[in-house]
LOVO-119742 format. One line per field, with one value per residue (C-alpha): x, y, z; chain; residue number from 1; residue in one letter. Coordinates in pm, whole numbers. Each point is the difference from the previous one (the first is absolute). Example, Ala and Ser with C-alpha at 12.3 -4.5 7.8 and 13.67 -1.06 7.14 Angstrom:
// LOVO-119742
x <- (1230	137)
y <- (-450	344)
z <- (780	-66)
unit <- (A	A)
pos <- (1	2)
code <- (A	S)
This chain:
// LOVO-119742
x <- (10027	279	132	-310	-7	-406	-242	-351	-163	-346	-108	79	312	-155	58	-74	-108	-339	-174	218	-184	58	330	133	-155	187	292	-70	-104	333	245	-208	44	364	61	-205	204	350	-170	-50	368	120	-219	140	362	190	289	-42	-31	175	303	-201	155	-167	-43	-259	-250	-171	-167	-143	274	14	-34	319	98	387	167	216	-96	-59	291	-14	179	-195	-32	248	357	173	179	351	-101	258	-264	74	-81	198	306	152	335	302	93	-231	76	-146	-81	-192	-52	-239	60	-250	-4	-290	-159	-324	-135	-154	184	197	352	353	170	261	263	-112	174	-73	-140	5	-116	-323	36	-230	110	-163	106	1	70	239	-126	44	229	252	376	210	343	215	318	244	282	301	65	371	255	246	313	142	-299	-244	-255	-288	55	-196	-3	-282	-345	-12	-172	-350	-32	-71	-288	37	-333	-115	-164	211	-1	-184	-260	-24	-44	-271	-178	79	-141	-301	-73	101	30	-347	-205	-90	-91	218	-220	-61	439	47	-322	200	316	-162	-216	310	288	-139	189	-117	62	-151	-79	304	245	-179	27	384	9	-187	207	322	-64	-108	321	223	-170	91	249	-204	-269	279	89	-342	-82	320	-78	-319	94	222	-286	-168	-325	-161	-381	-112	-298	-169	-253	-162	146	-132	322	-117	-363	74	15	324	151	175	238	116	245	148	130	-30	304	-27	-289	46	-264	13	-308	-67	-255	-49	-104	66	388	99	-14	247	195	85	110	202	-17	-164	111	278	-147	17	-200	-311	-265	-257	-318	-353	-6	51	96	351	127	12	221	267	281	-81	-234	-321	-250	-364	-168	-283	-117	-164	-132	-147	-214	-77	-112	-223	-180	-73	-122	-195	-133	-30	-35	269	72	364	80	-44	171	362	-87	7	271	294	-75	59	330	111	-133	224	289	14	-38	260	228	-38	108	310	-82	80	-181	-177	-48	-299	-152	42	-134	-302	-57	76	-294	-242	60	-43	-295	-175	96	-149	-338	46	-7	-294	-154	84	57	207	-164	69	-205	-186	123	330	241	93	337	131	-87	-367	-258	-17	-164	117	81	101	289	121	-61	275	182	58	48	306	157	-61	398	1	-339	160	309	-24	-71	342	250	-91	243	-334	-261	-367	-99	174	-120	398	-42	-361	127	276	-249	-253	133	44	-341	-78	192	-175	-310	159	136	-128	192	311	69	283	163	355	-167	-159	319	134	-229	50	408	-28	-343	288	275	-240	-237	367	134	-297	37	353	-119	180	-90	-187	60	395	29	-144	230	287	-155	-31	334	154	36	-342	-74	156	-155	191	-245	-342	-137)
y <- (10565	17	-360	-165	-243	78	300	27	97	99	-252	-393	-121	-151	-370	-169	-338	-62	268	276	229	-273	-48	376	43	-289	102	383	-171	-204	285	252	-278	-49	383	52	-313	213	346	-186	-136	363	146	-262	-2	240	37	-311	-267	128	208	367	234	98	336	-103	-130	329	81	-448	-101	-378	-97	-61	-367	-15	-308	-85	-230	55	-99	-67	362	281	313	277	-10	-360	-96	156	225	289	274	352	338	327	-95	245	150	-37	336	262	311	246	-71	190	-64	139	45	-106	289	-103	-318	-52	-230	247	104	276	-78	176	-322	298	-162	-394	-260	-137	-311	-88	200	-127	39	105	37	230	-82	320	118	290	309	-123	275	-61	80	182	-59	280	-128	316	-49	278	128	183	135	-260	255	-194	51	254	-207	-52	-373	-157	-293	-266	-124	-282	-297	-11	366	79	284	382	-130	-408	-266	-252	-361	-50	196	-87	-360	106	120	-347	-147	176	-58	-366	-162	181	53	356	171	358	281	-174	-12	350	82	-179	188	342	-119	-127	177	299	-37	-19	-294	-63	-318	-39	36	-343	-171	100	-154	-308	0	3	-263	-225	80	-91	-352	-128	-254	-121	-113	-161	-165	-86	-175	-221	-143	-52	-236	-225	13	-349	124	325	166	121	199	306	230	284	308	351	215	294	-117	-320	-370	-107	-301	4	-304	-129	-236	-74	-195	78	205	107	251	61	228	40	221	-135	36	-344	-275	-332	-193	352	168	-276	-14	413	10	-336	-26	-396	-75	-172	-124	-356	-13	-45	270	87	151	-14	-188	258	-195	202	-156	-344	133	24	-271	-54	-161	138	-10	161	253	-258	344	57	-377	7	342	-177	-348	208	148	-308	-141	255	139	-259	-281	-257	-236	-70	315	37	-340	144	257	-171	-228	313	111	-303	-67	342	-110	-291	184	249	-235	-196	307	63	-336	9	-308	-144	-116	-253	-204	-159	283	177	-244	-11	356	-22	-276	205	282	-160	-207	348	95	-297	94	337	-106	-191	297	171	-255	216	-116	110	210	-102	60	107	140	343	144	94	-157	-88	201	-191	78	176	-387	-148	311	-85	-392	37	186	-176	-307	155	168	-269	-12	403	-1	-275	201	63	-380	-71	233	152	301	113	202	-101	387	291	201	139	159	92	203	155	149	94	346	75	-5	216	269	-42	85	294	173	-172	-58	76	279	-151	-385	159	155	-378	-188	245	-36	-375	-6	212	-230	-332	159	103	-361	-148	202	-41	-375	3	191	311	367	81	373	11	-277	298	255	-225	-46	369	49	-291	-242	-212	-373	-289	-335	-299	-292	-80	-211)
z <- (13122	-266	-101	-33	-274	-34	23	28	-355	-49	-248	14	-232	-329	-62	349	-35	168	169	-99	282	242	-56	-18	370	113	-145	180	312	36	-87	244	269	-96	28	335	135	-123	187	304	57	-101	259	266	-72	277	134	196	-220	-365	-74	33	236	308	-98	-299	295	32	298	-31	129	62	397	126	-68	1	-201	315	286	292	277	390	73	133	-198	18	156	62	284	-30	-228	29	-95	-9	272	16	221	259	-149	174	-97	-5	-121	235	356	220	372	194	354	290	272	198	75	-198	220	194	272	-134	113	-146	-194	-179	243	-47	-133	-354	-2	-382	-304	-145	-388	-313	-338	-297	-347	-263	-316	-17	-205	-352	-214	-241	81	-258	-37	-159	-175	-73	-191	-20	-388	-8	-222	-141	-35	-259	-218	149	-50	230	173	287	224	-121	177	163	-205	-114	65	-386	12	167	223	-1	193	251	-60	300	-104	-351	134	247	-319	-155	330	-52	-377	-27	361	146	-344	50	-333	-62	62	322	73	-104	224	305	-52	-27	340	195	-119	-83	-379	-333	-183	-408	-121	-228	277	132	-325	-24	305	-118	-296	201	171	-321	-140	336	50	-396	157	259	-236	-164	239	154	-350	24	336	-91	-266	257	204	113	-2	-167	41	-313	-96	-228	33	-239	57	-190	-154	-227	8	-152	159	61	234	364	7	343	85	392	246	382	7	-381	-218	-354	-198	-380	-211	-371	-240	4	232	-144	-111	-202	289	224	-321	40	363	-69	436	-33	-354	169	298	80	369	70	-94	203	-209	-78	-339	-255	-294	-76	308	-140	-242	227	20	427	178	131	305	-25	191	189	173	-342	-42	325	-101	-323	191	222	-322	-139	334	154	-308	-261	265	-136	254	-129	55	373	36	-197	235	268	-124	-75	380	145	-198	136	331	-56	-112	291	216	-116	-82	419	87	-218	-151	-358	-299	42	-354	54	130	-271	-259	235	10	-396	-84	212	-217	-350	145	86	-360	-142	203	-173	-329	53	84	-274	-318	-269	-338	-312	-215	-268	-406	-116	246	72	48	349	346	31	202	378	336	292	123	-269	-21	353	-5	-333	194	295	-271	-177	253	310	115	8	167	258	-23	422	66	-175	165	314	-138	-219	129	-36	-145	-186	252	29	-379	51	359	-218	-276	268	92	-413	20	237	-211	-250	202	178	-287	-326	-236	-121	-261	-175	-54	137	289	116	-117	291	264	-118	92	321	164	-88	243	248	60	-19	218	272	-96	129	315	-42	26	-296	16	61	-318	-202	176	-103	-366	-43	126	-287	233	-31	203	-215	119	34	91	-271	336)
unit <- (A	A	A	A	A	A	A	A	A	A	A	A	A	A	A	A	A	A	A	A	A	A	A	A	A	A	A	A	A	A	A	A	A	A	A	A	A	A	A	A	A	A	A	A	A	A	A	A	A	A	A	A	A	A	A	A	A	A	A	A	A	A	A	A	A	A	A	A	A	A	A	A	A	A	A	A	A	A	A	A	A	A	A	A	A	A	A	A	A	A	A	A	A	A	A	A	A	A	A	A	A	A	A	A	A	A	A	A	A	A	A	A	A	A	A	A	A	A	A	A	A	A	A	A	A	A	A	A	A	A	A	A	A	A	A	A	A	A	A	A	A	A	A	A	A	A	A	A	A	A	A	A	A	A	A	A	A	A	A	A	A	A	A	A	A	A	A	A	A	A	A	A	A	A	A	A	A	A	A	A	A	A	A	A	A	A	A	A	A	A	A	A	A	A	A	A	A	A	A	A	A	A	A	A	A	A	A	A	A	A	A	A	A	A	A	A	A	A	A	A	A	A	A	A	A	A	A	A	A	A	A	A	A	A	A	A	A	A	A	A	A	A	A	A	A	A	A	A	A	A	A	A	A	A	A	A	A	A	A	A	A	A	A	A	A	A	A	A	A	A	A	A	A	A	A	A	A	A	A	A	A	A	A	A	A	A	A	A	A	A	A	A	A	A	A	A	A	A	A	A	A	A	A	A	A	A	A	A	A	A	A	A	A	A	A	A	A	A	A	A	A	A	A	A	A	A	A	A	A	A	A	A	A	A	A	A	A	A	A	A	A	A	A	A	A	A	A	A	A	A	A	A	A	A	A	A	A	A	A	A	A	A	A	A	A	A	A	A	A	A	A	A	A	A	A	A	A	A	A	A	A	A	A	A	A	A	A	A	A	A	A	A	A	A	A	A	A	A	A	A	A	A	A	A	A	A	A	A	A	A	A	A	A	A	A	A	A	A	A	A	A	A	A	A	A	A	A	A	A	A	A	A	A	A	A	A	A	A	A	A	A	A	A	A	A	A	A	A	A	A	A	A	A	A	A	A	A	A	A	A	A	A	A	A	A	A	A	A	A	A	A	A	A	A	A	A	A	A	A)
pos <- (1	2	3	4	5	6	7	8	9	10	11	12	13	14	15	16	17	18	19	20	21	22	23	24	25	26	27	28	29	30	31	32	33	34	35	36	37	38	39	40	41	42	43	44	45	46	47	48	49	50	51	52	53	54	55	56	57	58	59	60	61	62	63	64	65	66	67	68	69	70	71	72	73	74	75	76	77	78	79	80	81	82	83	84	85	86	87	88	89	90	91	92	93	94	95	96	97	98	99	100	101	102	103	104	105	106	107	108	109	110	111	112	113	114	115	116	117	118	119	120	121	122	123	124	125	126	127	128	129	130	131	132	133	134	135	136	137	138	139	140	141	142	143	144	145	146	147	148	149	150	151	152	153	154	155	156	157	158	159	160	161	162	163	164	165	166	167	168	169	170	171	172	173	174	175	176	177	178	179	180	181	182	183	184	185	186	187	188	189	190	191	192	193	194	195	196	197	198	199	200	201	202	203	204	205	206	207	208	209	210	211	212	213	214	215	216	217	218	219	220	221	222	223	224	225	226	227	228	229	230	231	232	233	234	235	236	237	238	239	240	241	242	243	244	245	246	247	248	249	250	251	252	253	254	255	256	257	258	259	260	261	262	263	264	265	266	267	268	269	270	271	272	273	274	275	276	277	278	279	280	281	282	283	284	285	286	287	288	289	290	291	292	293	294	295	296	297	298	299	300	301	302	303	304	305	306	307	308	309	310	311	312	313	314	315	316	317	318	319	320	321	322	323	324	325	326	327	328	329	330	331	332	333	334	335	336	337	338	339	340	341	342	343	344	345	346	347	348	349	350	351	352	353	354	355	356	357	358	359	360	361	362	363	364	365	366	367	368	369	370	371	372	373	374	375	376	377	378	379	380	381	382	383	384	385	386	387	388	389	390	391	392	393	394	395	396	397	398	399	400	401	402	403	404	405	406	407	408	409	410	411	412	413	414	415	416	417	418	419	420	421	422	423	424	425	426	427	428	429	430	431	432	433	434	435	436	437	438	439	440	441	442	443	444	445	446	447	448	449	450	451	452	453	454	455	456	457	458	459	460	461	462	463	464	465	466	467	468	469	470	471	472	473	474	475	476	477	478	479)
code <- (X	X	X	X	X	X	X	X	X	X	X	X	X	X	X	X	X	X	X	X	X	X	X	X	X	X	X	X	X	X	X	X	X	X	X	X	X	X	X	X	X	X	X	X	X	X	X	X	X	X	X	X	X	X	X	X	X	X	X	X	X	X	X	X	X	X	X	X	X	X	X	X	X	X	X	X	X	X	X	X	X	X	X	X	X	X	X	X	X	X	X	X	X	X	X	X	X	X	X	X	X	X	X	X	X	X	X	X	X	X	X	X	X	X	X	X	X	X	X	X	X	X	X	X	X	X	X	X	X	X	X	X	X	X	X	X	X	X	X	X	X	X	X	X	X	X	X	X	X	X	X	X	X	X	X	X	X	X	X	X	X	X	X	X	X	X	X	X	X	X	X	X	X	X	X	X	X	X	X	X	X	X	X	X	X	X	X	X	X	X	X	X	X	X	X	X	X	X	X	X	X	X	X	X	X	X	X	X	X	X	X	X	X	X	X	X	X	X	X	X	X	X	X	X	X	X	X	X	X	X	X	X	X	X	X	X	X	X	X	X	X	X	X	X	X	X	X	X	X	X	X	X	X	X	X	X	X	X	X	X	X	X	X	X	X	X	X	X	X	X	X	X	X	X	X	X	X	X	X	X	X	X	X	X	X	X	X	X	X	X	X	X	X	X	X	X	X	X	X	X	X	X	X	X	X	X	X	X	X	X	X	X	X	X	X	X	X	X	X	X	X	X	X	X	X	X	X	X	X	X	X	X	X	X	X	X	X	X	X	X	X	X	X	X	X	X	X	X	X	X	X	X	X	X	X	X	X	X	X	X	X	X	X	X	X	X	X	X	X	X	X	X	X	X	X	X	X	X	X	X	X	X	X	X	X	X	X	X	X	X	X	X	X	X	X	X	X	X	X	X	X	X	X	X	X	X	X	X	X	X	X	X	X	X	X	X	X	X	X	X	X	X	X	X	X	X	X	X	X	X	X	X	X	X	X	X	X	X	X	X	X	X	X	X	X	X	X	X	X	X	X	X	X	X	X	X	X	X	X	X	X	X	X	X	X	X	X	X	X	X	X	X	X	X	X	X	X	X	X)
């Protein structure tokens, strides 16, 4: 109930002109109204129609009523669709034939001496017995007869320790940590179960760590194309580092993900990881102010409008708002359809599409007239409505909002960003948080070279391999 400009006192406020009584009571009556009005909308918001995660739903979740529209296709796989079943290899490696000696059909003849026909085949994939191979490097120590000294030939490179873990296997651990989430007890649990070896915890962070260290010029790299990029996803999310709030940036391309942790959310934040400070694209976000900072142009997130629009329809009943609603999916309609057909901008289309839009607005703010307060004015922005928030925002920001109609280039959602943060989250649910700011700034680096690396369709696992080894994945395209 904090925030509350009034509470309920036991006595009326001297001084009330009138019925003082009277007055106080309508004064109680209209706040307790105002504050069961605010309950309510809390109590309806979901994941559905505001920003809140589907994981605050509870066990009320929402029924199922997706954003997208319905098409002509049938559920599951298209026509052409390529899918995927467990092929027959070409070469196995163990066959086994078994013989047929007598017919089974019944009547009991000798076939020993028959003919093959053809060899009817089945296949069994299997895992081999999992166990670790040790390689023993021995190197010959001699007499130099000049000196007497002890000399001796040299290991071969990378073998540093008297006993130590392969790359491969160092990046398996990596694999495990970073790629699949699993928490450390539960990796050191899997090695004792399938290799029969003890592992500790530390030998998985070195690992970690190793790999943090080896990918240093690919996020280099990763932040410069990012920058030439045409158009860039961009979005943050809380993220708890030593018990304390702290920030998840994200910014990515199809081909590109860049993660950067900070203690701050807003333009002090973009400012430190200097990846967008000299970006001159077009970013992609949800309308955090910092954005507009930036020297580029931008193009909302309708994904969250839409949630907001169906709010403010379904559960304060404003009739503008289920016409924008309305409105946005038939421009994407539009656009798609157009996008199919190949075909160009049409001017006056646009300007049509353009007058609908501000005539909704118009309807909007006749909905909800902005007046201003009575008596002197305060300092900073003044207190507005649910509606009146979004109807100002759609007002200022109509060519990012429209951003999609423009240039068929710009998606109608951030749902690319908002895909790359998703699996963050998940960590953060399977493990909690994270002990210390260097330990996420590492998870941070490693989770950028492995989405880009599944971006680019390559084999996540051998990328690490080659990253452990010093010779990591450097992309070359942003999109």
């Amino acid at each position: 109930m904090d925030g509350w400009p009034l509470h309920l006192s036991p006595t009326p406020p001297p001084g009330l002109p009138g019925c003082p009584r009277c007055e106080w009571l309508t004064a109680q009556l209209i706040l307790l109204q105002q504050r069961v009005s605010d309950l309510e909308q809390r109590l309806a918001a979901n994941s559905r129609n505001s920003h809140k995660p589907p994981s605050s739903d509870g066990y009320s979740k929402p029924e199922p009523k997706s954003l997208r529209e319905k098409s002509n296709r049938p559920s599951g796989g298209q026509t052409g669709h390529p899918g995927q079943t467990l092929a027959k290899s070409d070469h196995p490696d163990h066959t086994f034939v078994h013989r047929l000696r007598r017919c089974p059909c019944g009547c009991g003849a000798f076939l020993r001496r028959r003919p093959v026909v053809r060899h009817d085949t089945r296949q069994v994939f299997d895992l081999p017995q999992q166990k670790l191979i040790v390689t023993e490097y021995k190197i010959e120590v001699k007499i130099c007869p000049t000196t007497g000294r002890e000399v001796s030939a040299s290991f071969p490179e990378g073998v540093d320790a008297p006993t130590q873990y392969s790359p491969r296997f160092n990046a398996l651990l990596v694999y495990w940590r970073v790629q699949q989430l699993i928490p450390l007890d539960r990796i050191t649990q899997m090695v004792a179960d399938l290799f029969n070896a003890p592992l500790s915890e530390a030998t998985v962070q070195n690992a970690v760590a190793a790999a943090f260290r080896a990918l240093e010029g690919f996020e280099t790299r990763t932040a410069d194309l990012l920058a030439e990029a045409s158009i860039v996803h961009a979005d943050e999310t809380g993220l708890r580092v030593a018990g304390k709030l702290h920030w998840l940036h994200v910014a990515g391309t199809k081909l590109l993900t860049w993660y950067g942790v900070s203690r701050k959310r807003g333009i002090e934040a973009i400012q430190q990881f200097a990846v967008l400070t000299g970006f001159t694209g077009r970013l992609i976000h949800d309308c955090l102010a910092a954005y507009f900072q930036l020297n580029c142009r931008h193009g909302l997130c309708n994904a969250h409008i839409l949630r907001e629009l169906v709010f403010l329809s379904e559960v304060q009943g404003q009739a503008w708002a289920k016409s924008m609603f309305l409105l946005l999916r038939r421009m994407h309609r539009a656009v798609q359809s157009q996008k199919d057909r190949d075909g160009p901008h049409v001017a006056v289309q646009l300007a049509a599409w353009t007058a609908k839009f501000q005539t909704v607005l118009r309807q909007g703010f006749a909905e909800n007239p902005i007046h201003s307060p009575p008596g002197p004015k305060r300092r900073g922005r003044p207190k507005h409505t649910k509606a009146q928030n979004l109807l100002l925002r759609l007002q200022e920001h109509e060519t990012a909002v429209l951003a999609f109609l423009h240039d068929f280039r710009v998606p109608f959602t951030n749902n690319q960003a908002e895909q790359d943060l998703r699996m963050m989250k998940v960590q953060q649910k399977i493990s909690g948080t994270f002990r210390t700011f260097h330990g996420a700034q590492m998870f941070a680096r490693i989770r950028s070279y492995l989405s880009t690396a599944r971006k680019n369709n390559r084999n996540v696992f051998q990328d690490i391999v080659a990253a452990v080894s010093g010779h990591p994945f450097i992309p070359t395209f942003a999109e």
